[in-house]
DRENKOLNU-146260 format. One record per residue (C-alpha): y negated, z, x; residue in one letter. Coordinates in steps of 0.25 Angstrom, whole numbers, padded with zeros to 4 digits, always signed. Last residue first. Example, Ala and Ser with C-alpha at 12.3 -4.5 7.8 and 13.67 -1.06 7.14 Angstrom:
+0004+0029+0055s+0018+0031+0049a
//
This chain:
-0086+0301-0096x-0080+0314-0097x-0067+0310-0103x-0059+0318-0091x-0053+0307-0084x-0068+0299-0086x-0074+0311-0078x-0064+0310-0065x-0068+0295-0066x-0084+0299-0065x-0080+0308-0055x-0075+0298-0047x-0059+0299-0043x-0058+0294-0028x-0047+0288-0022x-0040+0289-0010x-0031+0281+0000x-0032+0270-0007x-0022+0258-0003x-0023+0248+0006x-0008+0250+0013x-0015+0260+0027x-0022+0267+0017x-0036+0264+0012x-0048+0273+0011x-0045+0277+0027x-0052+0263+0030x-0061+0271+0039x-0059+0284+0042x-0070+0291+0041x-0068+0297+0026x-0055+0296+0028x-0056+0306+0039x-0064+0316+0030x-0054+0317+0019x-0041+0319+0027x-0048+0330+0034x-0052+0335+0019x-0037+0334+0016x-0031+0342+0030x-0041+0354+0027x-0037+0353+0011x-0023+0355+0016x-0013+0344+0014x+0003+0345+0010x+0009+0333+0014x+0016+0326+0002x+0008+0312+0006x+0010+0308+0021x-0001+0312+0032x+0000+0300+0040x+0006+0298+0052x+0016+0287+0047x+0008+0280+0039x-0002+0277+0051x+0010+0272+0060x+0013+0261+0050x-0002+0259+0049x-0004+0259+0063x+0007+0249+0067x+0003+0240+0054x-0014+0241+0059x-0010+0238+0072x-0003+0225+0071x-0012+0219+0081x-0012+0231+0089x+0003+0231+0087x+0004+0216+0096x+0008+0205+0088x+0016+0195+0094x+0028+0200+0089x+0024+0198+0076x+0024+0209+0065x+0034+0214+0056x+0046+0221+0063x+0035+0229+0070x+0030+0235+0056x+0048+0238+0057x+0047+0246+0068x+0035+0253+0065x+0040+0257+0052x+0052+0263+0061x+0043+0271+0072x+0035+0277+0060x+0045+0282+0053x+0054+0288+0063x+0039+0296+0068x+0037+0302+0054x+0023+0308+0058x+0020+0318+0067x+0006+0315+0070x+0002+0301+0068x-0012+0301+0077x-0003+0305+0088x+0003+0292+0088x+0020+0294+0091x+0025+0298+0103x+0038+0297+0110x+0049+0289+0100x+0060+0284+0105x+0066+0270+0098x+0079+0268+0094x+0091+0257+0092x+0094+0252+0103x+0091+0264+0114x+0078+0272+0113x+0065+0264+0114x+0055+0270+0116x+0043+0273+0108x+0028+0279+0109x+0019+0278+0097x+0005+0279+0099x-0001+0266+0094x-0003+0261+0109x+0011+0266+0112x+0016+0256+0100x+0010+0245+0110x+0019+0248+0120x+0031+0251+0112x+0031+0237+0106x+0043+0229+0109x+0051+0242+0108x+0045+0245+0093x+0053+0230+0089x+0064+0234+0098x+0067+0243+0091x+0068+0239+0077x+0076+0228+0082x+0086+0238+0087x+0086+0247+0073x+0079+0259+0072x+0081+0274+0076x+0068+0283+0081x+0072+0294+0090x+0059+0303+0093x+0054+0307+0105x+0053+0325+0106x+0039+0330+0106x+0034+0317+0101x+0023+0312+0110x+0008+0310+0102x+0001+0297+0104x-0012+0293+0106x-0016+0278+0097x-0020+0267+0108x-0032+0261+0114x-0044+0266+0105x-0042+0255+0095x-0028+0261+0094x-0034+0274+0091x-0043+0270+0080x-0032+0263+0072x-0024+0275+0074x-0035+0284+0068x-0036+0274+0058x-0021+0273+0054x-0021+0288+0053x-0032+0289+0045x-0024+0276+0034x-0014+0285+0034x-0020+0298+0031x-0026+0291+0017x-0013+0286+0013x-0006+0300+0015x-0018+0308+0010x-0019+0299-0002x-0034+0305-0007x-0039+0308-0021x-0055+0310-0022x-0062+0315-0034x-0076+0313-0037x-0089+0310-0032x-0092+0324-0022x-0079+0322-0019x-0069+0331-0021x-0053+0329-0014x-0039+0327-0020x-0029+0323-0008x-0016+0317-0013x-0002+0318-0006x+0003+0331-0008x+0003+0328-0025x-0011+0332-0023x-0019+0338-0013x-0032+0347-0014x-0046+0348-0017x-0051+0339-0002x-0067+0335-0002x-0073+0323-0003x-0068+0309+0001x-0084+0304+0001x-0088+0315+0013x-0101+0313+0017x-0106+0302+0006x-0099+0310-0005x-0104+0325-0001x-0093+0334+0001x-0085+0339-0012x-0086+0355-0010x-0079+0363+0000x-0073+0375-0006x-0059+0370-0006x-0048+0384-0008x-0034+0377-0005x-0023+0378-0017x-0009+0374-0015x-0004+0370-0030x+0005+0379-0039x+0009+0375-0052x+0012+0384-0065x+0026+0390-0066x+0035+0383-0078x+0038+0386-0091x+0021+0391-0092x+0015+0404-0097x+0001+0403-0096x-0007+0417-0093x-0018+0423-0102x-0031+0426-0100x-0031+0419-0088x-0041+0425-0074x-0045+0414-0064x-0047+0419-0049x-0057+0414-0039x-0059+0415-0024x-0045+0410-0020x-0038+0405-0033x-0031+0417-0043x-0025+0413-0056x-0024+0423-0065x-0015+0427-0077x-0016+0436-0088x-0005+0438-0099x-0009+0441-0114x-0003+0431-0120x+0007+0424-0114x+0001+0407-0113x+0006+0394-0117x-0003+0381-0116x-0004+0371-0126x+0001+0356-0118x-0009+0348-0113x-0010+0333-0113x-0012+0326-0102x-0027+0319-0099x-0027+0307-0092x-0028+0302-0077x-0018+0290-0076x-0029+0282-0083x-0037+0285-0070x-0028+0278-0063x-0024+0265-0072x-0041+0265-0070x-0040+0263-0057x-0051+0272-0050x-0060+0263-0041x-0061+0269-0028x-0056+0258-0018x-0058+0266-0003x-0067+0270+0006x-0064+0278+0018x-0071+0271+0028x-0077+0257+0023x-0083+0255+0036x-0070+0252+0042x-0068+0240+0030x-0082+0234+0034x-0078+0234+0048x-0063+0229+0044x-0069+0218+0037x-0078+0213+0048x-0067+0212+0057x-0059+0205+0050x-0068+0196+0045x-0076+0193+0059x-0061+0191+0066x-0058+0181+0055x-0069+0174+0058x-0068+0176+0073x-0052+0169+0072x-0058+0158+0063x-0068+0152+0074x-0071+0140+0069x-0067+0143+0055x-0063+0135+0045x-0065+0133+0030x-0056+0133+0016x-0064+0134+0003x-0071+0121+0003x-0063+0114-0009x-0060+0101+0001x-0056+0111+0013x-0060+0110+0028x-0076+0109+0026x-0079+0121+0028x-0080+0122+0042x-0083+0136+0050x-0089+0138+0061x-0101+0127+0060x-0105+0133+0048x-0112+0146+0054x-0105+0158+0048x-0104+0168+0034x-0093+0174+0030x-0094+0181+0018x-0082+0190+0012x-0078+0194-0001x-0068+0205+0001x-0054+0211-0010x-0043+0216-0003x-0030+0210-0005x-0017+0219-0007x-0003+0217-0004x-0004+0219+0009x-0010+0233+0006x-0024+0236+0012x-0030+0241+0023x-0019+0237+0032x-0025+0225+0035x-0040+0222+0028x-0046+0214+0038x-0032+0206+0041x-0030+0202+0027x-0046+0198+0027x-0045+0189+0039x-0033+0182+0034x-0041+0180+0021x-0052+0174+0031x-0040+0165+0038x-0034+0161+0025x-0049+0154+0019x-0053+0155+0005x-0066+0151+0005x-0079+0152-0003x-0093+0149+0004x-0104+0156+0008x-0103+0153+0022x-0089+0157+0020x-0084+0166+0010x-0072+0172+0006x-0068+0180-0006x-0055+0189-0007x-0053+0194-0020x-0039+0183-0022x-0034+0191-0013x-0024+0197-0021x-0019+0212-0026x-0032+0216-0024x-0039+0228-0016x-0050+0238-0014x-0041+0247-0006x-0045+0239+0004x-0060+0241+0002x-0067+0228-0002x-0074+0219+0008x-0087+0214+0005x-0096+0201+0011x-0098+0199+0026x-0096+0190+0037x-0105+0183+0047x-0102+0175+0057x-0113+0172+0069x-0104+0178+0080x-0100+0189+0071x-0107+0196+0059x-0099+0206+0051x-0103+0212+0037x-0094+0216+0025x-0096+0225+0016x-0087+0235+0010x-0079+0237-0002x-0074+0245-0015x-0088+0249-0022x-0092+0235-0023x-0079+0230-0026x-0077+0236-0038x-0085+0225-0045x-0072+0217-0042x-0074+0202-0038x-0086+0194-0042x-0095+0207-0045x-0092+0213-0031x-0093+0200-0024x-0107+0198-0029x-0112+0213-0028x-0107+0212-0012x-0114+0200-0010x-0128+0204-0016x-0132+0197-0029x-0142+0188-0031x-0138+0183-0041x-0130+0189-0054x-0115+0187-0056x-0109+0181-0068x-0093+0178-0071x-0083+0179-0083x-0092+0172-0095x-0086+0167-0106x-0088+0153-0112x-0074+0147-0106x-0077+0152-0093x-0091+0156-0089x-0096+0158-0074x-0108+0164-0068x-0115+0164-0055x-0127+0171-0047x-0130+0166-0035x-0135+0174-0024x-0122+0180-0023x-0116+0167-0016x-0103+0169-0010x-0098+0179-0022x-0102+0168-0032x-0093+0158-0025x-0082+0165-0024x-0083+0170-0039x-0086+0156-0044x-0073+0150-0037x-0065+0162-0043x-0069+0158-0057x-0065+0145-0056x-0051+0149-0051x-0049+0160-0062x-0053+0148-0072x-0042+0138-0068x-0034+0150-0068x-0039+0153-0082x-0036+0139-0086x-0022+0136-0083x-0022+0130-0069x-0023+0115-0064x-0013+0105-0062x-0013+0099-0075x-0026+0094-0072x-0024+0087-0060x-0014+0078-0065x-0023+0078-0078x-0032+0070-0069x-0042+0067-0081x-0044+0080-0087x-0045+0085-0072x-0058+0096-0076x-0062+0091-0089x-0076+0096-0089x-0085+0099-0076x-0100+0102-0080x-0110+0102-0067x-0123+0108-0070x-0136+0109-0059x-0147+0113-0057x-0162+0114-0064x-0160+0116-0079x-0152+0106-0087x-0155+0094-0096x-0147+0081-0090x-0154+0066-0089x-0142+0056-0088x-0129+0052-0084x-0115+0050-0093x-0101+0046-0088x-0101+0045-0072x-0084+0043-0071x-0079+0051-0061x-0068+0060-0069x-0081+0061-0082x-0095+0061-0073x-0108+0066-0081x-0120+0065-0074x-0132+0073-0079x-0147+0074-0073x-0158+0085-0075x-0173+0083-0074x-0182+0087-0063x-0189+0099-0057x-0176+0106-0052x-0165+0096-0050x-0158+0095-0061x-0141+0093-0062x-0131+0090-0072x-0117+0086-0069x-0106+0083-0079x-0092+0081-0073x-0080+0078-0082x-0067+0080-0072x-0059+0073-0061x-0069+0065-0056x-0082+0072-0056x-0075+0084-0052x-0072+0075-0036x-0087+0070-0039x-0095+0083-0040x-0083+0089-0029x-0085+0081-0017x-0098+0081-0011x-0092+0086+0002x-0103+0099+0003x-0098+0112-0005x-0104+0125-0001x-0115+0121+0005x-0118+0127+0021x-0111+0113+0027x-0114+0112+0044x-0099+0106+0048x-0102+0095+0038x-0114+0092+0043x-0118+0079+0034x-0133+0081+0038x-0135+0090+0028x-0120+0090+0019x-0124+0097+0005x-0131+0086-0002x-0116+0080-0005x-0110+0067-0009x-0096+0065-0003x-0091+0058-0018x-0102+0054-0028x-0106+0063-0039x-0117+0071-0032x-0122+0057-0030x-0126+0056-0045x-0130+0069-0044x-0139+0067-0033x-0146+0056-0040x-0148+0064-0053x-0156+0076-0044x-0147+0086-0041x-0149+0102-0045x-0154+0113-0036x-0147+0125-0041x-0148+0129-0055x-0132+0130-0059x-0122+0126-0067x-0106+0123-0065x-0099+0120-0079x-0083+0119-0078x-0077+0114-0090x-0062+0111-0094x-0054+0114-0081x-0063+0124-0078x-0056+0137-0081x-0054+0133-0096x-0069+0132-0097x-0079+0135-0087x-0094+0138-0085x-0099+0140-0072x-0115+0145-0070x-0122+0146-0055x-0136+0152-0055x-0144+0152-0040x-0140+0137-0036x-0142+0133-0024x-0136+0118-0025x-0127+0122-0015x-0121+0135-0024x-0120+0124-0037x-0112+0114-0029x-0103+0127-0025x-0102+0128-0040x-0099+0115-0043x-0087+0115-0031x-0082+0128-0036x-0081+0122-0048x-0074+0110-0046x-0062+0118-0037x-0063+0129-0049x-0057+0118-0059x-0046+0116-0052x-0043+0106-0039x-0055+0098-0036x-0059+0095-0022x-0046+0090-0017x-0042+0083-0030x-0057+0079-0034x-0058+0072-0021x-0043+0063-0026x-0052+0062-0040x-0064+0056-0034x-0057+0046-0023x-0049+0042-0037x-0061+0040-0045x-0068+0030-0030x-0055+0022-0029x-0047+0025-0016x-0048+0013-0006x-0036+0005-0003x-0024+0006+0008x-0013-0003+0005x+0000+0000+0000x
//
């Protein structure tokens, strides 16, 4: 077969196959149109998700009816000075996407340049239908009607309506967050689901686009390296979701969705969180163009980086900074499944022998019954230690001041806002785990030799796993050797451990060695080895605590950073507002 030249419809509709895929390709491209044009009010309108109508308006810059007309045509662009393709600040620029919907859907453009009148062009799959004068205020409308009705190959293919409009939505929310200046709004099928006001800090923007939550529940990020800038807001790891579809990512302003930034993001929030748990950021990374090409995807949301190992360097480390600054803070929000566990029980009518006397004597008081309750079974007893310290002020001392222990696991302690429940056992791991971290940044973690070396049985492979590494296991403070086949000695375990569960430890080990690479050193894996070893040195839950030993707790968490989190992502306290204390008891 020869070689022959496409014909000019069918040129059209294989574009509109790259650059057109749903319903929420087409908008995003009209809205970024909108964005270029400078806009400062952005209105969508959809029906069945966009694949019946999708109305873009807004009151940027408008064309004049010459421009329109080649605003049509394929390659066309006012958004390439000088053709520098490597130099592109706009957020689309190929000229492709008015002609690409134009062809595969009903496509009415209206437009006014300010101080002159309006213009319309109507194009049905790339046939110019209807032109003439248009009555609208200055900017631009684009209507999109019919979406693949004539490529019902195409059409067939796409999604059920409300996760055509799910998609949509989400381009409108990227896009929004990017550029708070802008205030935006959306309406599907006549109702509307999205509004944002302008100007609006960043940090007020994201929250309102994603979790309103968010604003108590995260930190700010700000990092400047080599002429790159990154920042935006992180949410504290406990601060979670069970997928990362709240992860937002900007560069220069525009949208991406880019593996080696999310990479950067897992890495960031490593043994912060559970593996099965995403955290939730909007981050902004700002750099001069020439590092970075944006022209490597036709939907624009894919780039690459000159220099991609600084940039995920700067993200990492500008996480972690704003993370460490975080301290003790944790998600504080009380589920409400939880505070419906809190109800009233009812109580039973009380018996009592007439004319018995009984008192209850507590240091430095006493209470005086006129009568005595006779119970079936003997009344509680609990271990009571006098506090007279009263809650310590918020900003000074925000974990307040230890009441007591419950269930041997859980500190109860008084703020000066409310009611503080702490997991003793989660919360001493994650201290120990950053007393480790510190040490190891110092040279190496002190050790503490055993009065008599203990025995530790494993299988051959196990090992030999630990034998290939006793030098660097030295540098965490635990000395093996090994001790014949199937054993290894143990001399001295980390200091900072105490005297934990020694068998344990030298077994988990063995097997977190059975998962990494051989090529990796344990300082690159340092956050596994000190978490299993953390675990183990930890004060576990059923230990008895003194109120000394809890308000000790108390103020190292409040230094300790990250020591809001356990070593797994969870809380490792929770706090109980006043106001939620108030609405248990139907006072407000």
């Amino acid at each position: 077969m020869s070689i022959r030249r496409l014909p000019e419809h069918l040129v059209n509709r294989i574009a509109a196959g790259e650059v057109v895929e749903r319903p929420a390709s087409a908008l995003k491209e009209l809205v970024e149109n909108a964005v270029d044009a400078g806009a400062t009010r952005i209105a969508v309108k959809l029906a069945a998700g966009g694949i019946d109508l999708i109305e873009v308006v807004d009151d940027g810059c408008g064309m004049t009816p010459a421009d329109m007309a080649l605003a049509l045509e394929r390659h066309a662009t006012s958004k390439l000075p000088d053709e520098e393709i490597d130099q592109v600040t706009t957020l689309g620029f190929r000229g492709e996407a008015l002609p690409s919907i134009a062809s595969v859907a009903r496509l009415t453009l209206e437009s006014r340049v300010r101080g002159s009148d309006g213009w319309r062009r109507v194009i049905d799959n790339g046939v110019l239908v209807e032109e003439g004068p248009g009555a609208l205020p200055p900017g631009t409308r684009v209507v999109v009607e019919a979406l693949f009705d004539k490529v019902p190959a195409r059409r067939k293919f796409l999604r059920t309506p409300r996760a055509e409009y799910g998609a949509s939505l989400d381009i409108v929310r990227r896009l929004a967050m990017a550029r708070p200046d802008i205030a935006f709004s959306v309406e599907h099928d006549g109702k509307r689901t999205l509004a944002t006001n302008a100007p609006e800090n960043r940090p007020a923007r994201v929250a309102a686009l994603t979790d309103r939550a968010l604003a108590e529940n995260s930190v700010g990020v700000d990092l400047e390296r080599e002429g790159v800038r990154l920042g935006g807001v992180a949410g504290l790891p406990t601060f979670n979701r069970g997928v990362a579809d709240h992860q937002y990512l900007f560069v220069n302003g525009r949208p991406v969705k880019d593996r080696l930034l999310m990479g950067a993001i897992r890495g960031a929030y490593a043994e912060m969180i559970a593996r099965d748990r995403h955290p939730v950021v909007a981050l902004f990374l700002d750099l001069p163009a020439d590092l970075v090409d944006v022209n490597v995807h036709p939907a624009k949301t894919e780039v690459r980086f000159r220099e991609p190992q600084m940039i995920r360097g700067l993200i990492v480390s500008g996480l972690r900074r704003a993370l460490d600054e975080a301290g003790h803070r944790s998600f504080q929000r009380p589920s409400e499944d939880a505070l419906a566990a809190w109800r009233p029980e009812p109580v039973g009518p009380t018996l009592w022998d007439a004319g018995e006397v009984g008192t209850l004597t507590a240091p430095r008081h006493s209470v005086v019954f006129d009568r005595r309750p006779s119970f079936n079974a003997p009344p509680p007893l609990a271990r009571a230690e006098v506090a007279y310290a009263p809650p310590p002020d918020t900003v000074a001392h925000p974990l307040g001041v230890a009441r007591g222990q419950v269930a041997k696991t859980y500190i109860v302690a008084e703020a000066e806002d409310g009611l503080v429940l702490v997991d003793q056992h989660a919360a001493h791991e994650r201290l120990v785990l950053e007393r480790m971290r510190a040490a190891l940044a110092g040279g190496r973690v002190a050790s503490q030799g055993l009065l008599v070396p203990e025995v530790i049985e494993l299988d051959e492979a196990a090992c030999d796993r630990l034998e290939a590494r006793l030098s660097e296991l030295a540098e965490f403070g635990l000395e093996l050797e090994r001790f014949g086949p199937r054993a290894m000695l143990v001399r001295a375990t980390p200091a900072l451990l105490g005297q934990g569960d020694v068998a344990g430890l030298v077994t988990d080990l063995a097997d977190e060695l059975a998962a990494f690479d051989e090529a990796l050193s344990l300082k690159e894996r340092l956050d596994h080895v000190a978490s299993t070893m953390a675990c183990h040195g930890s004060v576990r839950a059923g230990r008895v605590l003194s109120v000394a030993e809890m308000n000790a707790l108390l103020r190292e968490m409040e230094v300790t950073p990250h020591s809001g989190q356990c070593n797994h992502g969870r809380p490792t306290w929770v706090k109980l507002a006043h106001g939620d204390i108030e609405k248990l008891f139907g006072r407000k």
